[in-house]
C-alpha positions in Angstrom: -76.5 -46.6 -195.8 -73.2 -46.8 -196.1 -70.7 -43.3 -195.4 -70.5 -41.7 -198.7 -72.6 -44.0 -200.6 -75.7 -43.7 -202.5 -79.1 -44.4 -200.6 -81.7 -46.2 -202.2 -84.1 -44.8 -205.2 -87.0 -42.6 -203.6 -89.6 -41.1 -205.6 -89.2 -37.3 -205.9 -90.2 -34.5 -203.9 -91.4 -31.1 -204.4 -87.9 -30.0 -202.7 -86.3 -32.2 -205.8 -88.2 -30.9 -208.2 -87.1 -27.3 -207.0 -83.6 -28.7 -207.3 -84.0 -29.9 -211.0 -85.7 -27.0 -211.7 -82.9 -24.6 -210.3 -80.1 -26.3 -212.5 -82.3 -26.3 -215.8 -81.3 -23.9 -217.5 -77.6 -24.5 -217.0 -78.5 -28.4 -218.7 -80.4 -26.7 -221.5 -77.0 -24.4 -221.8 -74.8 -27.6 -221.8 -77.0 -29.5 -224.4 -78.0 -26.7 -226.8 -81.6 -28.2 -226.0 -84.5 -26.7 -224.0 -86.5 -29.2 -222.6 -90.7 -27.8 -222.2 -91.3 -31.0 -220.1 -88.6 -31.4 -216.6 -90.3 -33.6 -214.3 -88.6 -35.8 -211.4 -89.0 -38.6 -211.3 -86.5 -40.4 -208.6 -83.6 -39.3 -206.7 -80.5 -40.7 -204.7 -78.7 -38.8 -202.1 -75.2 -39.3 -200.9 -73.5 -36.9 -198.1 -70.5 -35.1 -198.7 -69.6 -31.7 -197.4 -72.9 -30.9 -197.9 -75.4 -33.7 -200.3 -75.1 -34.8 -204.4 -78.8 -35.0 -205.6 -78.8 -37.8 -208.0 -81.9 -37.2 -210.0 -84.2 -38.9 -212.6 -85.8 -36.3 -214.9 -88.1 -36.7 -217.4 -87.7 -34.4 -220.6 -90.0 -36.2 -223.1 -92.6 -38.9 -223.2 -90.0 -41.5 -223.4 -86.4 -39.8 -223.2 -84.5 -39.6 -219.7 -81.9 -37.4 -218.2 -80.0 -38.1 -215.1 -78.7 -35.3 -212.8 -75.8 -35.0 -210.5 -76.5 -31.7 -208.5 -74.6 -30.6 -205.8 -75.9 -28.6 -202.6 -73.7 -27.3 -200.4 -74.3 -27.1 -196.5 -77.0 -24.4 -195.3 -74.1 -22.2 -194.0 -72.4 -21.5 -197.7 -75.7 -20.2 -198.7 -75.3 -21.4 -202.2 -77.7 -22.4 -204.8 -77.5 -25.8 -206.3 -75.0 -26.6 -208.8 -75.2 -28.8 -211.4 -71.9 -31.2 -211.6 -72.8 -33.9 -214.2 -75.5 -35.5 -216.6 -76.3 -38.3 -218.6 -78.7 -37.9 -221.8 -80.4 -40.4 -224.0 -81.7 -42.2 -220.8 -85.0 -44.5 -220.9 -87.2 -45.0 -217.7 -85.9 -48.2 -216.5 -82.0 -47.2 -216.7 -81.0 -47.8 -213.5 -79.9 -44.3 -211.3 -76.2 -45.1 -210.5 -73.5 -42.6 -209.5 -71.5 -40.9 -212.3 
């Protein structure tokens, strides 16, 4: 991987499903939407001062959110934050930084 870019698509975690989970409610805010299904799916990574979670999420049987959340380093002892997302997604749209 390349300094600052994106690693490759890995299927998601528990951890990134904790993420996703954390910054919810503040995409449910941001959409006037609440979403009763938030599962997800893939995620990309890329290092900064401290990692941007880019995240697949699955909100429907066929509709597709993607994430940008950012987590600060261990020492800031901040929660996640969420710093972008793209709606209207489909499951083969490609998980590419925004």
């Amino acid at each position: 991987m390349m300094p600052g870019g994106l690693t490759e698509a890995k299927p998601a975690t528990p951890e990134v499903q904790h993420i996703a989970d954390e910054v919810k409610s503040a995409l449910e805010g941001k959409v006037d939407r609440m979403y009763g299904i938030f599962k997800a799916i893939i995620f990309k990574t890329q290092v900064v001062a401290g990692t941007n979670y880019f995240i697949k999420v699955q909100v429907a049987d066929d509709d597709y959110v993607h994430l940008r959340v950012f987590q600060s380093l261990p020492c800031e002892k901040q929660g996640p934050r969420l710093d972008g997302y793209q709606t209207n997604k489909t499951k083969d749209d490609p998980l590419v930084y925004f």
